[in-house]
N, C-alpha and C positions, 0 to 999 in steps of 0.2 A: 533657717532659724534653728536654733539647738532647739532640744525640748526635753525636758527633766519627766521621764514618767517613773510611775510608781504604784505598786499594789499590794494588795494583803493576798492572803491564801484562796480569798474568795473571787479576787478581782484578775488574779493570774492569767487564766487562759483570756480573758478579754484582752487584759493589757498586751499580750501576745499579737493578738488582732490590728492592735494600733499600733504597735512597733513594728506588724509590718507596712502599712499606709504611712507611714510618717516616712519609712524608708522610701517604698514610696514616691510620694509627694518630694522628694531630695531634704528632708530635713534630715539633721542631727540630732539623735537619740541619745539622752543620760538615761540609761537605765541602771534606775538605784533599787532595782529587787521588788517583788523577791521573787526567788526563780523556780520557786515551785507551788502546787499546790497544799504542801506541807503546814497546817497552822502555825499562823506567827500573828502581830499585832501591830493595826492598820496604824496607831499612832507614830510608829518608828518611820515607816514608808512617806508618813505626811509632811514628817517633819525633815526629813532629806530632801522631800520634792520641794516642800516650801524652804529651805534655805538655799538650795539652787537656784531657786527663782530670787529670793533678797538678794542673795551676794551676785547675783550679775553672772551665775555660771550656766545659766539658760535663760533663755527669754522670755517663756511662760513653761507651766508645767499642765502635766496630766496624772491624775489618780485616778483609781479604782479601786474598791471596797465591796464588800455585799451591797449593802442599800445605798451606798456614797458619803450616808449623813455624818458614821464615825471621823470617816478621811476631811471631809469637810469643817467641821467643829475640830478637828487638830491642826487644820492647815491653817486655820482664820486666826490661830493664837499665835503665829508668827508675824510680827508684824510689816505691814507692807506686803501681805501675801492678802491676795483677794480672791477668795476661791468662794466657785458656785459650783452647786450641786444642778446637773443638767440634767432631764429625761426628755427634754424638746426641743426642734430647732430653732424656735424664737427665744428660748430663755440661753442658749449655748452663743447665738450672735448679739442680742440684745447686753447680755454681760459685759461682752466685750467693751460694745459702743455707747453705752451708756455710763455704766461705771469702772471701766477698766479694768475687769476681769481679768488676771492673770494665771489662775488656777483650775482650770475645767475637772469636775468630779463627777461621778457616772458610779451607779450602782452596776454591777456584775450578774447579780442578781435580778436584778430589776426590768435594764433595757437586753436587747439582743446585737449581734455583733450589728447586722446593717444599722440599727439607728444611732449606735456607737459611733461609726465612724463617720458617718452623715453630721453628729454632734462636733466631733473633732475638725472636718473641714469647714466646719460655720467657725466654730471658734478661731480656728488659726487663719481665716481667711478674713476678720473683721478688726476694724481696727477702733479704736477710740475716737471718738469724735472730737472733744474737748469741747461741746457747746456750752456756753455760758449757763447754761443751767444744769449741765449735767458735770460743769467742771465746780459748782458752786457745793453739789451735793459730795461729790468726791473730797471737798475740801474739808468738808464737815464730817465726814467720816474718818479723816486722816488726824482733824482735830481731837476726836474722841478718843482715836487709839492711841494717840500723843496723850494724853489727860491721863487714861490707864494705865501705861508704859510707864510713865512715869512717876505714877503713885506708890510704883513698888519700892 
């Protein structure tokens, strides 16, 4: 599967981490930056990773940010981009299979590289389920962002 990742200044050396596990595991890395520790601003990286993931040029993405939450609140304002802020292995798999998580986010700051990449193998290894309750909620959510979307 490709995989769109992406970081701010603060999420650099992790995202480093995962780009080599993804290599890895034989995925495909978009890596859209940034490539240094150098400050820069988590919205710019969110919003690459999540139109990667809209337009179909990866199949899910990954962010990192200091605490996750910036990259996460800019990634959700794309729509059709479903991104979770992860610091545990039930919320990184549950994402997936529950609501079709397609955006896993991870503080830099926060977690350490093992439970990093423990997060990333739940996520890229779980798939959606589409059960009738979990496909009912997801519908209602995709309503919402329809409602919004196009109140502008």
């Amino acid at each position: 599967m490709k995989i769109a990742i992406g970081a701010d200044h603060a999420g650099f050396e992790l995202k480093e981490h995962v780009k080599a596990l993804l290599s890895k595991l034989e995925h495909e890395v978009l890596d859209l930056g940034t490539r240094s520790t150098e400050p820069v601003d988590y919205p710019d990286f969110a919003e690459a990773v999540g139109l990667a993931v809209r337009d179909g040029k990866a199949g899910r993405g990954i962010l990192v940010c200091g605490s996750g939450v910036g990259a996460s609140v800019a990634a959700n304002k794309i729509p059709g981009v479903r991104a979770g802020l992860c610091h545990d292995h039930y919320s990184a798999h549950q994402g997936v299979e529950h609501d079709d998580m397609n955006v896993l986010v991870m503080g830099g700051r926060v977690i350490g590289e093992s439970v990093a990449l423990e997060l990333v193998r739940a996520f890229l290894e779980s798939k959606y389920t589409g059960e009738d309750r979990h496909q009912q909620r997801l519908t209602k959510v995709k309503e919402i962002e329809g409602r919004y979307a196009a109140a502008k």
